[in-house]
Structures are given as C-alpha cells and as structure tokens.
PyMOL Python script that loads the backbone (N, CA, C, O; Angstrom):
from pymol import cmd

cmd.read_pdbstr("""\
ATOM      1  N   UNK A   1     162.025 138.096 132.227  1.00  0.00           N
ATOM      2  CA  UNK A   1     162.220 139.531 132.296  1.00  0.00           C
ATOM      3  C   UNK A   1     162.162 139.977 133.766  1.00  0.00           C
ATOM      4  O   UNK A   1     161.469 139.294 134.520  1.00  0.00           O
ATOM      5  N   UNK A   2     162.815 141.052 134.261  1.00  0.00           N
ATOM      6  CA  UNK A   2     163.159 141.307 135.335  1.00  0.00           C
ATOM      7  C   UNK A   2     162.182 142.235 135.759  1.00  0.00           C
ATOM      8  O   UNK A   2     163.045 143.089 135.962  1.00  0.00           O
ATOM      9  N   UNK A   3     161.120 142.828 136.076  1.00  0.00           N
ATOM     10  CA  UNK A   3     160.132 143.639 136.534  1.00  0.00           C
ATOM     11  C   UNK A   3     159.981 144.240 138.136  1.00  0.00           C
ATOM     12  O   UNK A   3     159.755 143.360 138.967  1.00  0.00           O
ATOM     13  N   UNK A   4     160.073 145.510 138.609  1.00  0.00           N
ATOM     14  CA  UNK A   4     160.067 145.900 139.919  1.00  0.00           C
ATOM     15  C   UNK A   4     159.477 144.861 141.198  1.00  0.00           C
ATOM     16  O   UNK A   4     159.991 144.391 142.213  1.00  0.00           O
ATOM     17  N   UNK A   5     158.020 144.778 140.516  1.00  0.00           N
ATOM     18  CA  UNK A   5     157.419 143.930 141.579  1.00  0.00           C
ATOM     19  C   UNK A   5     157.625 142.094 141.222  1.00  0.00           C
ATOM     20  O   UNK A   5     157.031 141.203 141.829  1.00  0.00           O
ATOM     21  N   UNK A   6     158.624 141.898 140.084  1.00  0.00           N
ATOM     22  CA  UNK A   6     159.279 140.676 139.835  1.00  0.00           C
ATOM     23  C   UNK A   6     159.060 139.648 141.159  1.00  0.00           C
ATOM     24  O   UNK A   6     158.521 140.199 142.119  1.00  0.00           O
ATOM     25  N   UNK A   7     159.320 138.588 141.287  1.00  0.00           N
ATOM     26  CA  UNK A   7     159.302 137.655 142.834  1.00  0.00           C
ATOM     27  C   UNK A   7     160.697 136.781 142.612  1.00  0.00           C
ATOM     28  O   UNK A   7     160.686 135.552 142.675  1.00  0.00           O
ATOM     29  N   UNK A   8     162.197 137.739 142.277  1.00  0.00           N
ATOM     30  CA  UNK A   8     162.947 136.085 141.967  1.00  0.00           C
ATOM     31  C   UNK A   8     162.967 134.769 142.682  1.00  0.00           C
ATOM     32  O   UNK A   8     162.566 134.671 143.841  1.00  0.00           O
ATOM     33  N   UNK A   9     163.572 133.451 141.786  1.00  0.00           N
ATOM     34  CA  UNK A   9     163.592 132.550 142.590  1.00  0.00           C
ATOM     35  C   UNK A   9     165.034 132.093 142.306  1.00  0.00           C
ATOM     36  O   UNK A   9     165.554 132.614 141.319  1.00  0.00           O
ATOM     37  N   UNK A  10     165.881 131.073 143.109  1.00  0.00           N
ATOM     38  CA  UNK A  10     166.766 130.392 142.441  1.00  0.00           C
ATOM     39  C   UNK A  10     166.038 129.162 141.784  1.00  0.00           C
ATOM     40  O   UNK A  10     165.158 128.505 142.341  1.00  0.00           O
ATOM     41  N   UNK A  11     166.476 128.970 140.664  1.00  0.00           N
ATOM     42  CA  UNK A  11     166.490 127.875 140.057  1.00  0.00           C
ATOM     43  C   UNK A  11     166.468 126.430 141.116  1.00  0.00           C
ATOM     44  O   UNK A  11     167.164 126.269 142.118  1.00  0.00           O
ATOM     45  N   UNK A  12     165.424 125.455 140.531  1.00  0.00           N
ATOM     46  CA  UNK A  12     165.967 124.290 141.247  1.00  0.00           C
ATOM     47  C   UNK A  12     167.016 123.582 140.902  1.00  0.00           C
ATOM     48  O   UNK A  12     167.411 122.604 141.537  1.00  0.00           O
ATOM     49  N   UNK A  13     167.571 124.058 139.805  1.00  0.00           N
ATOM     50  CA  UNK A  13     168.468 123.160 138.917  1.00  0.00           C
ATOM     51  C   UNK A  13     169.738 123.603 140.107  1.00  0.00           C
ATOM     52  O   UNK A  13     170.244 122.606 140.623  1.00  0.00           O
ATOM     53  N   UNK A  14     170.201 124.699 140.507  1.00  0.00           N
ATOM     54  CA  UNK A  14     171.153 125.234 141.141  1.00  0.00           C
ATOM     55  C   UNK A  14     170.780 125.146 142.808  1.00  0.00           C
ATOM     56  O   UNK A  14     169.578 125.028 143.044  1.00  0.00           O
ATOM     57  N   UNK A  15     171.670 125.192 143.949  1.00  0.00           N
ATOM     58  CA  UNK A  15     171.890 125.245 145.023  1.00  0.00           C
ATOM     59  C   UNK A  15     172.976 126.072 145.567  1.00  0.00           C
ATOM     60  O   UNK A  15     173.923 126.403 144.855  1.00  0.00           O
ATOM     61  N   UNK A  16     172.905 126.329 146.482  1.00  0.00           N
ATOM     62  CA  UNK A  16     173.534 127.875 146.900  1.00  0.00           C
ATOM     63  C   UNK A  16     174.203 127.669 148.242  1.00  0.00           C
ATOM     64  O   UNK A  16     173.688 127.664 149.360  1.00  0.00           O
ATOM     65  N   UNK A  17     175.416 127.506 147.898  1.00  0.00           N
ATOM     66  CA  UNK A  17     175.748 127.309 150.064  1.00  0.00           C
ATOM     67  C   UNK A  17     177.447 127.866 150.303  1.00  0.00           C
ATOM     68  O   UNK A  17     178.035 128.356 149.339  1.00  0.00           O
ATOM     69  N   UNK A  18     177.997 127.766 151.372  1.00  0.00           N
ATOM     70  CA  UNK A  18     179.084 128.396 151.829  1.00  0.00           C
ATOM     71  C   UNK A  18     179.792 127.196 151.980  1.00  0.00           C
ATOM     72  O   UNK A  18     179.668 126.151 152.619  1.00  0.00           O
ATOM     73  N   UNK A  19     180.900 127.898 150.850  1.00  0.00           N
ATOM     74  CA  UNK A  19     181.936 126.685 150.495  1.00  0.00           C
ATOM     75  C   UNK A  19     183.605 126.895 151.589  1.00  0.00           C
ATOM     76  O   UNK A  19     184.650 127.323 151.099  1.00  0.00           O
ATOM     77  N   UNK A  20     183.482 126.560 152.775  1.00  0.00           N
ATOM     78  CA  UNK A  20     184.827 127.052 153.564  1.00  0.00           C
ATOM     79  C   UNK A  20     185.998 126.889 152.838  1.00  0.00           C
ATOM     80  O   UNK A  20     186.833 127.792 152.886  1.00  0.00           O
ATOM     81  N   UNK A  21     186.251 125.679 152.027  1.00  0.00           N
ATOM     82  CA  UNK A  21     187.572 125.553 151.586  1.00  0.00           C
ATOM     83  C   UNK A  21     187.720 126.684 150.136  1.00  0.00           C
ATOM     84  O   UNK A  21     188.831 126.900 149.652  1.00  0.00           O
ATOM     85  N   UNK A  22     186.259 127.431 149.478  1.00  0.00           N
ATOM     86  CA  UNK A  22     187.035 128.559 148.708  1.00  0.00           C
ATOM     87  C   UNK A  22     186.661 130.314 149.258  1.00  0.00           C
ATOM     88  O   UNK A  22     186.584 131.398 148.679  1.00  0.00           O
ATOM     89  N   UNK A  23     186.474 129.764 150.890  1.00  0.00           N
ATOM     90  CA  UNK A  23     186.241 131.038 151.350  1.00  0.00           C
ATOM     91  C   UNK A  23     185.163 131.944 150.748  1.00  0.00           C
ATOM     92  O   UNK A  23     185.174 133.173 150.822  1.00  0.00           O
ATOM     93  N   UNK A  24     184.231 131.196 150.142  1.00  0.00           N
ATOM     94  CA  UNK A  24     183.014 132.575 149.328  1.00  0.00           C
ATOM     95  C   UNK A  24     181.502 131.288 149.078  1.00  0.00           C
ATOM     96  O   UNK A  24     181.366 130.070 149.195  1.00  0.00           O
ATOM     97  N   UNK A  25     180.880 132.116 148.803  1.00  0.00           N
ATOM     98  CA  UNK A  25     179.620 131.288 148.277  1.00  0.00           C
ATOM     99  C   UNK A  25     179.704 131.018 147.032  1.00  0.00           C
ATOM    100  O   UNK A  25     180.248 131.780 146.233  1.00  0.00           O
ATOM    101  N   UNK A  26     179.049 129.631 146.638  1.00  0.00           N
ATOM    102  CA  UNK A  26     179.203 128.702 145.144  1.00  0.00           C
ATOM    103  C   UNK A  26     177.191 128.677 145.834  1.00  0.00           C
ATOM    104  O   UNK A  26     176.387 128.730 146.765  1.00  0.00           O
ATOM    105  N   UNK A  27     177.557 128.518 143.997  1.00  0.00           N
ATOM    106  CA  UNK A  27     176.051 128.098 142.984  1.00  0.00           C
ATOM    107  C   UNK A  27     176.958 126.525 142.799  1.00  0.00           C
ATOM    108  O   UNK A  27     178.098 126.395 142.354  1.00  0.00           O
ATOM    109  N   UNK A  28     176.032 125.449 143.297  1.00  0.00           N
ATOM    110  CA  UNK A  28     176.487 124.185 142.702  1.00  0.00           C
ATOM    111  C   UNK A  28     175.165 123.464 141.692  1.00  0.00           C
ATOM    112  O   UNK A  28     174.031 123.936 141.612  1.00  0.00           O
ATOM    113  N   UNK A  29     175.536 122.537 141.161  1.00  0.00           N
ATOM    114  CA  UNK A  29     174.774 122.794 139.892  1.00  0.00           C
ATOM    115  C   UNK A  29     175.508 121.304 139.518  1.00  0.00           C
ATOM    116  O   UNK A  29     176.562 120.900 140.010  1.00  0.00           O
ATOM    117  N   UNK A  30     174.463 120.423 138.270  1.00  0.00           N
ATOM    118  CA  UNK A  30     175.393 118.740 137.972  1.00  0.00           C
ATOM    119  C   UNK A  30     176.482 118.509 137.511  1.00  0.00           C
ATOM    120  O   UNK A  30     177.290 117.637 137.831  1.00  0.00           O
ATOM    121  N   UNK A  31     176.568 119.713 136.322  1.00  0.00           N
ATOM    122  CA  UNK A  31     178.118 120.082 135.843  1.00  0.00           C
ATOM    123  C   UNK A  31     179.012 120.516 136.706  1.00  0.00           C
ATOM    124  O   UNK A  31     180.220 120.482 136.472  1.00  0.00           O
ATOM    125  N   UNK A  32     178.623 120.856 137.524  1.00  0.00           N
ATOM    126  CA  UNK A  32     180.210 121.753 138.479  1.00  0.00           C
ATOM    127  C   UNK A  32     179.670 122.916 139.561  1.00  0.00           C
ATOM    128  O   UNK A  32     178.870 122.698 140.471  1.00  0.00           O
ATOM    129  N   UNK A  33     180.185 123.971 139.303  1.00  0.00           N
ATOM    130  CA  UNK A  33     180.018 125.158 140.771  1.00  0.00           C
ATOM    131  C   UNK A  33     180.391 126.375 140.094  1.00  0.00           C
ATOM    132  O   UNK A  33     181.267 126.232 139.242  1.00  0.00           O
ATOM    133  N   UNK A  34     179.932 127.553 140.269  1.00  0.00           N
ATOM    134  CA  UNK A  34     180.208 128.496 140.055  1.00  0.00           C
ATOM    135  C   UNK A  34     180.444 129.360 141.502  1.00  0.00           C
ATOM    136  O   UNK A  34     179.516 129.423 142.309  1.00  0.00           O
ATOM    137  N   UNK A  35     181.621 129.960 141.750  1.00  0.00           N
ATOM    138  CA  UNK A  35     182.234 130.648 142.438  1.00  0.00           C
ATOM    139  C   UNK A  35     181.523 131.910 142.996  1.00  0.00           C
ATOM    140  O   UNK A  35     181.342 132.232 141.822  1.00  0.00           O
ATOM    141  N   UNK A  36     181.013 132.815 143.615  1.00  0.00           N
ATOM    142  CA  UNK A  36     180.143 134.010 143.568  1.00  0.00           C
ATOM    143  C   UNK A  36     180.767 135.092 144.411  1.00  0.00           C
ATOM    144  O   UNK A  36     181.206 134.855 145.536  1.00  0.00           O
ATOM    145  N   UNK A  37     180.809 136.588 143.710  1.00  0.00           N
ATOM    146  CA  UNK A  37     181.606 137.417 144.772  1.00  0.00           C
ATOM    147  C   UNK A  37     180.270 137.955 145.378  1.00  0.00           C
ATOM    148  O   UNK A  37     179.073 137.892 145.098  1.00  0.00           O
ATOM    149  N   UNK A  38     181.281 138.677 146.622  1.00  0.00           N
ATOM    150  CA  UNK A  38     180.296 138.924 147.804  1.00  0.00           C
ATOM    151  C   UNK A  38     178.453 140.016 147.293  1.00  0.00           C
ATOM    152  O   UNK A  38     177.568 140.242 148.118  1.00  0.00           O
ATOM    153  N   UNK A  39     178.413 140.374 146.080  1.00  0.00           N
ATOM    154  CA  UNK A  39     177.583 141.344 145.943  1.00  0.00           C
ATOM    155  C   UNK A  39     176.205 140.691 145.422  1.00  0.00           C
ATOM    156  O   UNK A  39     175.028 141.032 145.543  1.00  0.00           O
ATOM    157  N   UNK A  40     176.984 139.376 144.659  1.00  0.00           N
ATOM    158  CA  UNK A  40     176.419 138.483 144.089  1.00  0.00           C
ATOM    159  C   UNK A  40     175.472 137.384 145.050  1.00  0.00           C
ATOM    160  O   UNK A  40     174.290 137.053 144.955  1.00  0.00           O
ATOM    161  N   UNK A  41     176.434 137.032 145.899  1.00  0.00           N
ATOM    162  CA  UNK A  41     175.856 135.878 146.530  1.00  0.00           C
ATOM    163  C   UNK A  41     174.907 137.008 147.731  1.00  0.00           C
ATOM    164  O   UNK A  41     173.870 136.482 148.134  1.00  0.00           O
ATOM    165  N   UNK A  42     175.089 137.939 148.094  1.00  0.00           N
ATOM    166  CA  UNK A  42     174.131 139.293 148.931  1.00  0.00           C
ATOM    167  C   UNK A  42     172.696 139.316 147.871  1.00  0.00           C
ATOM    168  O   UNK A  42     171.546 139.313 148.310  1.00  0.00           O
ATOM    169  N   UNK A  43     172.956 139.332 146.819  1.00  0.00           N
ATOM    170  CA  UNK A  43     171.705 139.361 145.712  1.00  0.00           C
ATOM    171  C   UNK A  43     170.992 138.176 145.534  1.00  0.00           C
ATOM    172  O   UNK A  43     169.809 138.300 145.216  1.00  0.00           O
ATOM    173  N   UNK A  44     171.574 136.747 145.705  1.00  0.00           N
ATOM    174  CA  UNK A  44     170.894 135.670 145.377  1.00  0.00           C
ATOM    175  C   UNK A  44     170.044 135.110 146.408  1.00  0.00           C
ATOM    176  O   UNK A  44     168.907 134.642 146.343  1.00  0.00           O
ATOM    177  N   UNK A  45     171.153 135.317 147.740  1.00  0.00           N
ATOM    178  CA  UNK A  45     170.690 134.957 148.780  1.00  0.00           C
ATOM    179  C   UNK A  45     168.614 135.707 149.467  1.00  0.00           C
ATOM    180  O   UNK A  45     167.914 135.349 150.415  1.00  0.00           O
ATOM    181  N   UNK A  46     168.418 136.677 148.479  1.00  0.00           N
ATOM    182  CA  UNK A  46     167.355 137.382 148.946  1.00  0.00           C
ATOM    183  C   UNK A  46     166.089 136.644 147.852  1.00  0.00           C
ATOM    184  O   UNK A  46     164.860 136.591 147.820  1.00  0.00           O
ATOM    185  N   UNK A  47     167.375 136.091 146.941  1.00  0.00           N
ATOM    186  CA  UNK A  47     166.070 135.496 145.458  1.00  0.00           C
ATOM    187  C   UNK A  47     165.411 134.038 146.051  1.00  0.00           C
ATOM    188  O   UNK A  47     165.761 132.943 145.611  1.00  0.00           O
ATOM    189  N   UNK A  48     164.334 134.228 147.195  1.00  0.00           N
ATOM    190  CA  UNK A  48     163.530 133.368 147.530  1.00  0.00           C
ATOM    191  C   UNK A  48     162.013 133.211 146.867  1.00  0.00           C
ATOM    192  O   UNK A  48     161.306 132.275 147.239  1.00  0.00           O
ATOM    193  N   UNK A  49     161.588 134.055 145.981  1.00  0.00           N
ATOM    194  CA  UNK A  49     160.093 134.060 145.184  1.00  0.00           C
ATOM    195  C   UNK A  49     159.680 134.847 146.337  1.00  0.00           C
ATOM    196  O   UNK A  49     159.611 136.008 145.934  1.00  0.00           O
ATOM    197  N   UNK A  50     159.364 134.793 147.598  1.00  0.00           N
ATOM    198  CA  UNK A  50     158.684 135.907 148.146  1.00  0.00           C
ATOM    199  C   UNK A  50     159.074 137.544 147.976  1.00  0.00           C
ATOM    200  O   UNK A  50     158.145 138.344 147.868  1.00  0.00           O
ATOM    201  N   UNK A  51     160.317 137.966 147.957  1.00  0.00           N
ATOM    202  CA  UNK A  51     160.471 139.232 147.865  1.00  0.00           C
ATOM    203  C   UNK A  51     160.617 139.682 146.905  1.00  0.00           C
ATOM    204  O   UNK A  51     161.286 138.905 146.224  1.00  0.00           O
ATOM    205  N   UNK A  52     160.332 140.713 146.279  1.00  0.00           N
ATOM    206  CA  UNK A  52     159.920 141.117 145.108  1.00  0.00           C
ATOM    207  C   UNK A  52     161.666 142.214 144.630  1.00  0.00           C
ATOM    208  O   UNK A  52     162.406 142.658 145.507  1.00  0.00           O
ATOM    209  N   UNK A  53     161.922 142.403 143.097  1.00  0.00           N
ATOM    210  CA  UNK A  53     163.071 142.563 143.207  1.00  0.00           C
ATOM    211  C   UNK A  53     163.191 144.469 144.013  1.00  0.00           C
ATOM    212  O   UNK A  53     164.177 144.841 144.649  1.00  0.00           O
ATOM    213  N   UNK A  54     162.017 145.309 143.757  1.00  0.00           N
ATOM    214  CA  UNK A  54     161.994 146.315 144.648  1.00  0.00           C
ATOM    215  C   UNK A  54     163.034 146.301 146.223  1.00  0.00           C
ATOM    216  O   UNK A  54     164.055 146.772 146.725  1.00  0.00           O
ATOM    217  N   UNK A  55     161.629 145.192 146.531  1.00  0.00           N
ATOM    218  CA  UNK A  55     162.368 145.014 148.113  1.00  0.00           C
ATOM    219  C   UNK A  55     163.682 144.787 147.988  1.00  0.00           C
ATOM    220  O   UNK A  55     164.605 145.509 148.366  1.00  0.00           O
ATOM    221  N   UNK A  56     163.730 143.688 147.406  1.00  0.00           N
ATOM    222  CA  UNK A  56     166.013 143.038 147.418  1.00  0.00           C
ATOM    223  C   UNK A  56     166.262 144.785 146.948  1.00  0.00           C
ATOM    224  O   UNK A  56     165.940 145.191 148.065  1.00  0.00           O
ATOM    225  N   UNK A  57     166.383 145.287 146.652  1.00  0.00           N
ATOM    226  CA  UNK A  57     166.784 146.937 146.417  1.00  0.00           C
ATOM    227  C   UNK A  57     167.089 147.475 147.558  1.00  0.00           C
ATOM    228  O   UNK A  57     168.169 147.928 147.938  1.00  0.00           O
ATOM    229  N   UNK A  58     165.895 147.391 148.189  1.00  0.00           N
ATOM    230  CA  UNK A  58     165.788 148.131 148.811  1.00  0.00           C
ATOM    231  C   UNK A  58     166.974 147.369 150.278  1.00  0.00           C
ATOM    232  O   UNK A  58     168.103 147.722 150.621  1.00  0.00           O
ATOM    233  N   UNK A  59     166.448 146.722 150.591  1.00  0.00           N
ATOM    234  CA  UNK A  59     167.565 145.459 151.735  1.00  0.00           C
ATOM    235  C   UNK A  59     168.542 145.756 151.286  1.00  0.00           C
ATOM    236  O   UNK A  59     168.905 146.662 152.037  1.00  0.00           O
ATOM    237  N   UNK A  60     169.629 145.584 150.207  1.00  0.00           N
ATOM    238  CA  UNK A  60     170.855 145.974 150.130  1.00  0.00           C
ATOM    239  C   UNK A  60     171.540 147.399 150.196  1.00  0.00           C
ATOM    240  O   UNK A  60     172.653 147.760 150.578  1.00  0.00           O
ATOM    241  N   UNK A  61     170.457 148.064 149.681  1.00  0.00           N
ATOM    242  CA  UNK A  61     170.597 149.473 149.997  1.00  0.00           C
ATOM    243  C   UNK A  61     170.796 149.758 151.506  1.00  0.00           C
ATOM    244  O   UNK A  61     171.824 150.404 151.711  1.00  0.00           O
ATOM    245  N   UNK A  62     170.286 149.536 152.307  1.00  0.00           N
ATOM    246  CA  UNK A  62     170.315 149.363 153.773  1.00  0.00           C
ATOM    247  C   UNK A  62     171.203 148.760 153.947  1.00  0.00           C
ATOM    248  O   UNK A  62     172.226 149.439 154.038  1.00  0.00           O
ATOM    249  N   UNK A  63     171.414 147.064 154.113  1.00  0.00           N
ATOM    250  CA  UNK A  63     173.038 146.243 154.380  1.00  0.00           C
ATOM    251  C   UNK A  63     174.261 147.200 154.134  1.00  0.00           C
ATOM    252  O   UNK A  63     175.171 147.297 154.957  1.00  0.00           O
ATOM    253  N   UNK A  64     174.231 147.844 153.049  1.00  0.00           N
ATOM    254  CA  UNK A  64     175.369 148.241 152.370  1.00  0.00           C
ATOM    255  C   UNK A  64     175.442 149.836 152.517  1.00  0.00           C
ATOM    256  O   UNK A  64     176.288 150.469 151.886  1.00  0.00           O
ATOM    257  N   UNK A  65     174.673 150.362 153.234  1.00  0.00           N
ATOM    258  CA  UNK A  65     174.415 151.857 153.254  1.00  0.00           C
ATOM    259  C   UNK A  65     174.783 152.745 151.834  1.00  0.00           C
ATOM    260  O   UNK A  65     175.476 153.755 151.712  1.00  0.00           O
ATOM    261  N   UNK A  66     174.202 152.126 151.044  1.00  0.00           N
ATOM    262  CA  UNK A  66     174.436 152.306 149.565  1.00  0.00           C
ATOM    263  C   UNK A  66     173.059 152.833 148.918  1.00  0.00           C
ATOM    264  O   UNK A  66     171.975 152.366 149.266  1.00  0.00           O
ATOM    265  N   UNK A  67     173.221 154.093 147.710  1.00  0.00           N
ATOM    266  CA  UNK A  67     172.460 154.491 147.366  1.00  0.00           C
ATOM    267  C   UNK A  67     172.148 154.125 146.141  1.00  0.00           C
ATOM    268  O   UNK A  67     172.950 153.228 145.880  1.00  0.00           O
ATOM    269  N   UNK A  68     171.216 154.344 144.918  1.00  0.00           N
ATOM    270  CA  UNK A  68     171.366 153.873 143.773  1.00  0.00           C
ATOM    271  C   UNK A  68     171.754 152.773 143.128  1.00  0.00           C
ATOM    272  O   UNK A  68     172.415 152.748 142.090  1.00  0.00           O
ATOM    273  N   UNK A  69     171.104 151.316 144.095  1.00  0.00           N
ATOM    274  CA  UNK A  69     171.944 149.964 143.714  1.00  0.00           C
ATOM    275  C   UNK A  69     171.023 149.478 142.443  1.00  0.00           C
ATOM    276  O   UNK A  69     171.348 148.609 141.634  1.00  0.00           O
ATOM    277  N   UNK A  70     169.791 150.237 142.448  1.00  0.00           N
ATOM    278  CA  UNK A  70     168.578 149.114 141.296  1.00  0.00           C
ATOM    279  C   UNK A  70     169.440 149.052 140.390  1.00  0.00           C
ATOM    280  O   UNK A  70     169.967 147.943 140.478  1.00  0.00           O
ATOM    281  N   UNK A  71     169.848 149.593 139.619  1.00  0.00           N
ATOM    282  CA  UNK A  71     170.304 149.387 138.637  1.00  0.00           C
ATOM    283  C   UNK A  71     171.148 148.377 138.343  1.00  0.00           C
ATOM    284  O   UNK A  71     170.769 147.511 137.553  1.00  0.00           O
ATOM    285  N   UNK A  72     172.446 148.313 138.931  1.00  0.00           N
ATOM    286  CA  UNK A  72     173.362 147.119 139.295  1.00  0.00           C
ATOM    287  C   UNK A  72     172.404 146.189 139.792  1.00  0.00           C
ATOM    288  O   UNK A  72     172.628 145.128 139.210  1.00  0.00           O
ATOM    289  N   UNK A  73     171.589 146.079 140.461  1.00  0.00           N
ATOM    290  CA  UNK A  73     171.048 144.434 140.957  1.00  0.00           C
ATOM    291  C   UNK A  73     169.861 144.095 139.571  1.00  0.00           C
ATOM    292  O   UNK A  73     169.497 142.939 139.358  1.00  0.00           O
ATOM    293  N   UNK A  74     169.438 145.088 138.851  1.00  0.00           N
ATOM    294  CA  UNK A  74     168.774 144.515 137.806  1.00  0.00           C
ATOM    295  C   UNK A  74     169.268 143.758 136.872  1.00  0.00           C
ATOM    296  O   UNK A  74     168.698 142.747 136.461  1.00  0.00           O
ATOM    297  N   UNK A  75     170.814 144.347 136.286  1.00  0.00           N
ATOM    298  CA  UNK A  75     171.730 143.967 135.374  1.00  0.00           C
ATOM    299  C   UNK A  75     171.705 142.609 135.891  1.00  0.00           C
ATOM    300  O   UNK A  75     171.108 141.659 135.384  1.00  0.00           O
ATOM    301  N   UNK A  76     172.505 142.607 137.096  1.00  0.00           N
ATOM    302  CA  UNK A  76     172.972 141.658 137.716  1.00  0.00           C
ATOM    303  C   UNK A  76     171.964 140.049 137.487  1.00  0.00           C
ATOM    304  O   UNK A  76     172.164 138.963 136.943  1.00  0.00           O
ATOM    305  N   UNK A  77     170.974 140.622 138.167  1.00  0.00           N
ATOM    306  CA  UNK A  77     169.440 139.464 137.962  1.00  0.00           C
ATOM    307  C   UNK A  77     169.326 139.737 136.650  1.00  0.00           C
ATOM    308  O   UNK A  77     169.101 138.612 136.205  1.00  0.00           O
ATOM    309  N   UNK A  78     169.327 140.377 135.843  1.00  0.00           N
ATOM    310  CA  UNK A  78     169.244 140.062 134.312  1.00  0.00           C
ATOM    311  C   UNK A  78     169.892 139.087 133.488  1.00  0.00           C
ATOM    312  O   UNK A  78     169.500 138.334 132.597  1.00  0.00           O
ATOM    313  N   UNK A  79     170.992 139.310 134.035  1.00  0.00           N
ATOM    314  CA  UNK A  79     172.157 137.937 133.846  1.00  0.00           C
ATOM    315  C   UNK A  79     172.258 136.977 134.219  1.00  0.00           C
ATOM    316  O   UNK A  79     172.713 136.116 133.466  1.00  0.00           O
ATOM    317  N   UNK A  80     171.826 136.587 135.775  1.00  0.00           N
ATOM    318  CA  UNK A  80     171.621 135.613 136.358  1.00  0.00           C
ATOM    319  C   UNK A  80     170.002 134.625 135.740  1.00  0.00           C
ATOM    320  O   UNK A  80     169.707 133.547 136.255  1.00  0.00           O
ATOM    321  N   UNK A  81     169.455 135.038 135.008  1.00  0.00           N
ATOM    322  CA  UNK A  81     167.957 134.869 135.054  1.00  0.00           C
ATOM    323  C   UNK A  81     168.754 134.278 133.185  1.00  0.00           C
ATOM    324  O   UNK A  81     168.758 133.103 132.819  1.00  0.00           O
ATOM    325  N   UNK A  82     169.125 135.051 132.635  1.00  0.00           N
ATOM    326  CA  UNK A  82     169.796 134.414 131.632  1.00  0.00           C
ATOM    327  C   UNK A  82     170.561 132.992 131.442  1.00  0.00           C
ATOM    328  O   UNK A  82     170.309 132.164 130.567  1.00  0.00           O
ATOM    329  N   UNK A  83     171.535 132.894 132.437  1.00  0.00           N
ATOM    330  CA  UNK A  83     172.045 131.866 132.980  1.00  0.00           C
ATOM    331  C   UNK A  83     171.261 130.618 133.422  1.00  0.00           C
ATOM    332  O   UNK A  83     171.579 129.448 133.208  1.00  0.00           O
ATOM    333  N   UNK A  84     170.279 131.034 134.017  1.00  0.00           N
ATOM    334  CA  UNK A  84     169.481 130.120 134.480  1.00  0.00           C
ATOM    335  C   UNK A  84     169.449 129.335 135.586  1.00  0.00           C
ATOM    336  O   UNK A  84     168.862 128.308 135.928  1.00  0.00           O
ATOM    337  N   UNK A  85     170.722 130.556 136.346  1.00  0.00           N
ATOM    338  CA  UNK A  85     170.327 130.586 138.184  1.00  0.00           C
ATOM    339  C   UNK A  85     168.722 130.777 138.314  1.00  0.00           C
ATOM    340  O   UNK A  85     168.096 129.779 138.673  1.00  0.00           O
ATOM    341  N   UNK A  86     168.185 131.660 138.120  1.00  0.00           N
ATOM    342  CA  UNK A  86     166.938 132.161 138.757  1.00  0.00           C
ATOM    343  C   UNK A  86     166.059 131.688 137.878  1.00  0.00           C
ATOM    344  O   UNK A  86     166.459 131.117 136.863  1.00  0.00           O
ATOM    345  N   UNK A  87     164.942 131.829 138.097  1.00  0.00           N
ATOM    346  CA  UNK A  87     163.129 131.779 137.769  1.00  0.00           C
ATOM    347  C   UNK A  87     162.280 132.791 137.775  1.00  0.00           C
ATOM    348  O   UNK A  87     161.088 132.599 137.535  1.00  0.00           O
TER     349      UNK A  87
END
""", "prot")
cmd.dss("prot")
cmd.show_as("cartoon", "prot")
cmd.util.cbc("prot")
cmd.orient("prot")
C-alpha cells in the first residue's frame, strides 16, 4: 500500500538504467525489459527507500514546475508496486 510517509524501493528483482539504442529508460528484469516514459522513469528514479513518497511529490513538483502531481505519482506507484517494480 502506498502511504504519504511510504519509503519506496525498486524491487531487486528489476534494474533501472539508460538504454541509448531505445532512447528512454528500461526496467530490465530475467524475462525481458520494460520500456518507461519520461514521467515514469522521473518517479522511479527517486524510489530509493530513503525518500518518502511525500518528498518524491514534492521533487517533481519542483523539476517539473507542476502543481497537484500526488495524485498521478500515487496511481502511478500504485501500479508499479502492483507489478512488482517496487517494495
């Protein structure tokens, strides 16, 4: 469950890096890779267990001079945490 003061993590099962030949960041993983658009891989990249999902809120809100993101990054980590990117 996704909770304000939450700590995401990525999964160890998954790895996270910048793929030049598809121009974007991949989740690689034993089966294969998942592709990630830019809002996504901005959201994962912060899911280290130290910052709590507040803070990642708050950091993209700033990066992005964007107001009202909790919502979208909760969904977002709601899904991802489903999947079983995150921890």
């Amino acid at each position: 469950m996704i909770t304000p003061d939450g700590r995401p993590r990525m999964s160890a099962l998954y790895r996270m890096q910048f793929e030049p030949t598809q121009d974007s960041w991949v989740l690689l993983y034993p089966e294969g890779m998942v592709r990630l658009n830019t809002p996504a891989a901005e959201i994962l990249q912060r899911c280290d267990g130290r910052r709590t999902v507040d803070e990642i809120v708050a950091e993209l809100e700033i990066a992005f001079s964007q107001a009202s993101l909790h919502g979208d990054v909760v969904l977002f980590l709601s899904q991802a945490l489903q999947r079983g990117w995150l921890q």
